[in-house]
C-alpha positions in Angstrom: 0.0 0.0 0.0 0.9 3.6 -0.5 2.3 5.5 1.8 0.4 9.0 -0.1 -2.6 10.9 1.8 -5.9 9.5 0.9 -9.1 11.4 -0.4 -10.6 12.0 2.8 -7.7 13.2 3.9 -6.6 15.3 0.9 -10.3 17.2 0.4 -11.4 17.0 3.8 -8.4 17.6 6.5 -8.9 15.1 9.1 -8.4 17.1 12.1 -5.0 15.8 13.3 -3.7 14.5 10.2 -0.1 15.7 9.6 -0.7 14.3 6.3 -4.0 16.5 5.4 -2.0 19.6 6.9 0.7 19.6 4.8 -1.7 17.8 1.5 -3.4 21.0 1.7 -0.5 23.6 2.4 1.3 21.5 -0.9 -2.5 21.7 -2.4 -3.2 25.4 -1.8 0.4 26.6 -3.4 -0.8 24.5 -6.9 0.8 26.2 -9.5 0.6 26.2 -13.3 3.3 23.3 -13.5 1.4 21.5 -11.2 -1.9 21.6 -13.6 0.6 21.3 -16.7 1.7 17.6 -15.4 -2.0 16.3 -14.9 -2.9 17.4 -18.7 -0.1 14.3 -19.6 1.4 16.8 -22.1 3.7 14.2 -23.6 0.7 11.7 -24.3 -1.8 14.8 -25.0 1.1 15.7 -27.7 0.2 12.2 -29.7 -3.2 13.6 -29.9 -2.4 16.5 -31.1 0.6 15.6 -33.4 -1.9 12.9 -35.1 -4.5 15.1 -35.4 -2.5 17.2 -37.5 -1.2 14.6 -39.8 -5.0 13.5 -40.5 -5.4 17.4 -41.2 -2.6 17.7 -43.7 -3.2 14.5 -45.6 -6.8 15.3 -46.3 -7.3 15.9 -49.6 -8.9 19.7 -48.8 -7.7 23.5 -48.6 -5.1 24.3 -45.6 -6.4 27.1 -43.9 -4.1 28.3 -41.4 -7.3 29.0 -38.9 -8.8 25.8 -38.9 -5.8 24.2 -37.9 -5.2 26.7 -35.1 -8.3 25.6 -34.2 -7.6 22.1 -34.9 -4.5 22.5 -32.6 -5.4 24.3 -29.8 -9.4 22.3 -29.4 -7.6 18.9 -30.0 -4.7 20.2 -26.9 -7.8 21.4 -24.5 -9.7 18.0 -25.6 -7.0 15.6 -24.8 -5.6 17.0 -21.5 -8.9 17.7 -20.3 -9.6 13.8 -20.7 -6.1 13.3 -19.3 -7.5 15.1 -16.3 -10.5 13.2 -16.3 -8.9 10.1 -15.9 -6.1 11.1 -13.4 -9.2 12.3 -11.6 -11.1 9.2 -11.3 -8.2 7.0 -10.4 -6.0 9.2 -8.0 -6.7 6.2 -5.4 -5.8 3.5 -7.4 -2.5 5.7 -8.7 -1.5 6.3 -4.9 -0.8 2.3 -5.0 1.7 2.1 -7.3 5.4 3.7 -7.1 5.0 5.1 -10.7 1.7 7.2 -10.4 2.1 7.8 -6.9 3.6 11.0 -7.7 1.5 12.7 -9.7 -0.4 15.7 -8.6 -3.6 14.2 -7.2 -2.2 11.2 -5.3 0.7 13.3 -4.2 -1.0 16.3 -2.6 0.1 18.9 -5.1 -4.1 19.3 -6.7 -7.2 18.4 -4.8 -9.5 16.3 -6.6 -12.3 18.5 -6.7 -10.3 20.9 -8.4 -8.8 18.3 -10.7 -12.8 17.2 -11.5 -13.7 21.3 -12.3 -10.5 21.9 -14.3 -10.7 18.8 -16.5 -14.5 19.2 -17.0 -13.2 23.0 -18.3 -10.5 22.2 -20.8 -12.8 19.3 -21.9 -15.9 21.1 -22.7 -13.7 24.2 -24.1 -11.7 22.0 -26.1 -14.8 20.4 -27.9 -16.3 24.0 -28.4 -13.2 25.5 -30.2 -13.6 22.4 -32.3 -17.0 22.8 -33.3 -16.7 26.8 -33.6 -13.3 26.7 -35.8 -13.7 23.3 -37.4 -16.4 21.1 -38.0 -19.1 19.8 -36.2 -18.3 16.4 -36.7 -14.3 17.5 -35.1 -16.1 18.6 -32.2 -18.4 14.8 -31.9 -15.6 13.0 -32.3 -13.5 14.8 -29.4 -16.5 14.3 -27.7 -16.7 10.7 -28.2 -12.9 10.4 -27.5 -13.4 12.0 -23.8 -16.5 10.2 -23.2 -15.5 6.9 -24.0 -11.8 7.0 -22.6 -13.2 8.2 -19.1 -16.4 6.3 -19.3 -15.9 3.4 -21.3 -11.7 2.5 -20.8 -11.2 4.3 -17.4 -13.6 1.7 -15.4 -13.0 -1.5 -17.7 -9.5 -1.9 -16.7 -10.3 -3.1 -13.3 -12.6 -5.4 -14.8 -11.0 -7.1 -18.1 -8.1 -7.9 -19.9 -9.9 -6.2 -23.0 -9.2 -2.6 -21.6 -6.4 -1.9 -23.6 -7.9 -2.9 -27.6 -11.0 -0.9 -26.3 -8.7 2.0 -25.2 -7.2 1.7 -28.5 -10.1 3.0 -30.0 -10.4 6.6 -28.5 -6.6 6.7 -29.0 -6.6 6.5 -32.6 -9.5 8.7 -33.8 -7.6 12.0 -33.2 -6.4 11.6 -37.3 -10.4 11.0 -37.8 -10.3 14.6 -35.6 -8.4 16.0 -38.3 -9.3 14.7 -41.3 -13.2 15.6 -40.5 -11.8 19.3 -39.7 -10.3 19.5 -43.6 -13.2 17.9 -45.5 -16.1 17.9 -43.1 -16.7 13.8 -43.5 -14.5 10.7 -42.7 -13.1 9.5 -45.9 -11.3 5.9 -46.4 -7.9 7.7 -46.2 -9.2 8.6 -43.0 -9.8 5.4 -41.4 -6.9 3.9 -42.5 -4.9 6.5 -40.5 -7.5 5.1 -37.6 -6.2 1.6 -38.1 -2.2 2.6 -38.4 -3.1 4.4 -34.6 -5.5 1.7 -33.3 -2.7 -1.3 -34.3 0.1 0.5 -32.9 -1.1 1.2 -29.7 -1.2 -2.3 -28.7 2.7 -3.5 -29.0 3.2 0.2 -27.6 1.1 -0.5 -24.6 1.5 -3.8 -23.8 5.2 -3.7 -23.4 4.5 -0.9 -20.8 2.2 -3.0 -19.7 4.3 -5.8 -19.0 7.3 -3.4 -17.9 5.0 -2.6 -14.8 2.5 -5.6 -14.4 3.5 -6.0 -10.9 2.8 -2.5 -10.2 -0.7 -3.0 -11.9 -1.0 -6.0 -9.9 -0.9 -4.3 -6.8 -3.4 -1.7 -7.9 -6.0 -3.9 -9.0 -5.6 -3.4 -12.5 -7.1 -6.5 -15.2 -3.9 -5.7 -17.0 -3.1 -8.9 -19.7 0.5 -9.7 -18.1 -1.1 -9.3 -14.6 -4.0 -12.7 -15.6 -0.8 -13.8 -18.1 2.4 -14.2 -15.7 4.2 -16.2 -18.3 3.6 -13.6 -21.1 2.5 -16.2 -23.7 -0.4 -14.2 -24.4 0.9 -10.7 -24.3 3.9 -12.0 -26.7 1.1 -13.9 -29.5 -0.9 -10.7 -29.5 2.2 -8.2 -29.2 3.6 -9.9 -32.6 -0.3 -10.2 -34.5 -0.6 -6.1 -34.1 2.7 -5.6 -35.2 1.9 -7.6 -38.8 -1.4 -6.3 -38.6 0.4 -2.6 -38.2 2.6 -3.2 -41.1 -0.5 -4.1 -43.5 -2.4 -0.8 -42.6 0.9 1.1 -43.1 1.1 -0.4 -46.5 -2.6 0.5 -47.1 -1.7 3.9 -48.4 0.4 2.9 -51.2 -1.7 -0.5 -51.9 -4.8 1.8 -52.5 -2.9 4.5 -54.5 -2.7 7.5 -52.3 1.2 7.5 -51.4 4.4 6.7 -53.7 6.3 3.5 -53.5 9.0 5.7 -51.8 6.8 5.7 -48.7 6.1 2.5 -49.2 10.0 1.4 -48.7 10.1 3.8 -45.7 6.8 1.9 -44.8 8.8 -1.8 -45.5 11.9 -0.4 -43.4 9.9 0.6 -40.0 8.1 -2.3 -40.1 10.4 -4.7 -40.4 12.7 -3.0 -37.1 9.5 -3.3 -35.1 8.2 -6.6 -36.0 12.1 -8.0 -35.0 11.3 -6.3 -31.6 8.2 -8.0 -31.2 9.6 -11.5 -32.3 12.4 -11.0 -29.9 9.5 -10.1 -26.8 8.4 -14.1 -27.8 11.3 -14.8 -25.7 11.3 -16.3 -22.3 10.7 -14.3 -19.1 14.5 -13.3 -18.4 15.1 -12.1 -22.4 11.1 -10.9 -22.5 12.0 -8.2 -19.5 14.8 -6.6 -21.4 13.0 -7.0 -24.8 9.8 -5.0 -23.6 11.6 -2.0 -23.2 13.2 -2.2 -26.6 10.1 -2.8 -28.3 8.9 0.2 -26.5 11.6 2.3 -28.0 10.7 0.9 -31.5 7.2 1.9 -31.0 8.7 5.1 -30.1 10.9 5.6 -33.2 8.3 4.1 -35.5 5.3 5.8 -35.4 6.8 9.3 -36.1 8.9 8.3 -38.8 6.3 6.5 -40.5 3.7 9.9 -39.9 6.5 12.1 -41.5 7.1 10.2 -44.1 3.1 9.6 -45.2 2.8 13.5 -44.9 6.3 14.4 -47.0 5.1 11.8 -49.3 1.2 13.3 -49.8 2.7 16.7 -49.3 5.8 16.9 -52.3 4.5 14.0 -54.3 1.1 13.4 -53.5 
């Protein structure tokens, strides 16, 4: 168990409580850093960064407002749901060593303030959207924070199949952008929904497997946490990864990107499909491997994006 302050405590101060003295001392000097770090910026960045791509590749006009717009509603959306989530599982964060820091569970934001200031961003970030975009930006960000904190959020204490259905608010920010370019969700589109939705789940599961004993603690109905030996977690890593590869190829296959992206395509597949054979291996070998398919998850995904939009961009 956790040594942090609990809710009660935090919201509340017991009378007493050296813990809810100095959780709302630490609470009432909150600064902007402090709100910052509970909008996950880095993972709020994917959102954004993807959003853009599915902007730029969309066969429609560039207008420099929309995708100010585009940018900043898409930013507001994703850390407000970033909030939201944080939010609803500051208990279950104070459990494990690598969440137990974070603003909530640490002190640093009271949840009720967490709750208003997600609930803020989140409904400001749809409305930029639907004033500066397209109405169909704005439900789909909608969707996104609905079914992340509503649908994703809760299931994870509850089945293994959290992380595919996570996967599916986690890839529609291209849909977010392509919808603010052309007004619709064209094929082009959803294939930028696929790449997303397949690579999240080597991505995430070798996190997952990384810290499955810190999940286990928390209660979480993570796959390595029911899968100890990581057969499973291994089979399905490696069946994303090909499945990954196809959608890449999709682009060129169905004409809308050169064979010069293709071969970029060919090459970033091929480094992350070796790092998902090599997390087949046994426990000792899988350890070390999960963290190096994480870093090819890392390297891939924005090397294949740039290359898509170079290749729609100059040739395209």
């Amino acid at each position: 168990m956790s040594s942090q302050p609990s809710e009660d405590a935090l919201s509340n101060g017991a009378p007493g409580s050296t813990r809810s003295l100095v959780g709302s001392s630490v609470a009432a000097r909150a600064g902007f850093s402090d709100y910052l770090e509970l909008t996950k910026p880095r993972l709020s960045f994917l959102s954004i960064v993807t959003a853009i791509v599915g902007y730029l590749v969309a066969d429609a006009a560039r207008d420099l407002s929309t995708l100010g717009f585009l940018i900043i509603g898409t930013s507001l959306a994703a850390g407000g749901a970033a909030v939201l989530n944080q939010w609803w599982e500051h208990q279950t964060d104070a459990k494990m060593a690598r969440t137990q820091k974070r603003p909530i569970p640490s002190g640093a934001i009271q949840p009720s303030h967490a709750l208003t200031f997600g609930l803020v961003i989140s409904a400001l970030g749809i409305g930029l959207l639907y004033l500066g975009t397209h109405p169909l930006s704005a439900a789909l960000a909608a969707f996104t924070i609905f079914s992340y904190i509503l649908v994703y959020t809760p299931l994870k204490k509850v089945s293994v199949t959290n992380t595919i259905v996570g996967a599916v608010p986690g890839a529609v920010p291209p849909l977010i952008g392509w919808s603010a370019a052309t007004g619709e969700i064209g094929s082009f589109g959803w294939i930028l929904f696929a790449i997303l939705f397949t690579w999240q789940m080597p991505h995430f599961y070798a996190i997952a497997w990384t810290y499955r004993d810190d999940y286990a603690q928390a209660g979480y109905r993570m796959l390595p946490v029911v899968d100890p030996e990581g057969k499973r977690i291994a089979w399905e890593s490696l069946g994303f990864t090909g499945l990954l590869i196809i959608s890449s190829l999709a682009p060129v296959v169905l004409g809308y990107a050169s064979l010069a992206y293709g071969a970029v395509a060919l090459g970033c597949g091929a480094y992350i499909l070796h790092r998902a054979v090599l997390f087949m291996g046994g426990e000792q070998k899988k350890n070390r491997a999960a963290k190096k398919l994480f870093m090819a998850s890392i390297l891939y995904l924005p090397l294949l994006l740039a290359s898509l939009v170079l290749d729609i961009l100059l040739v395209g």
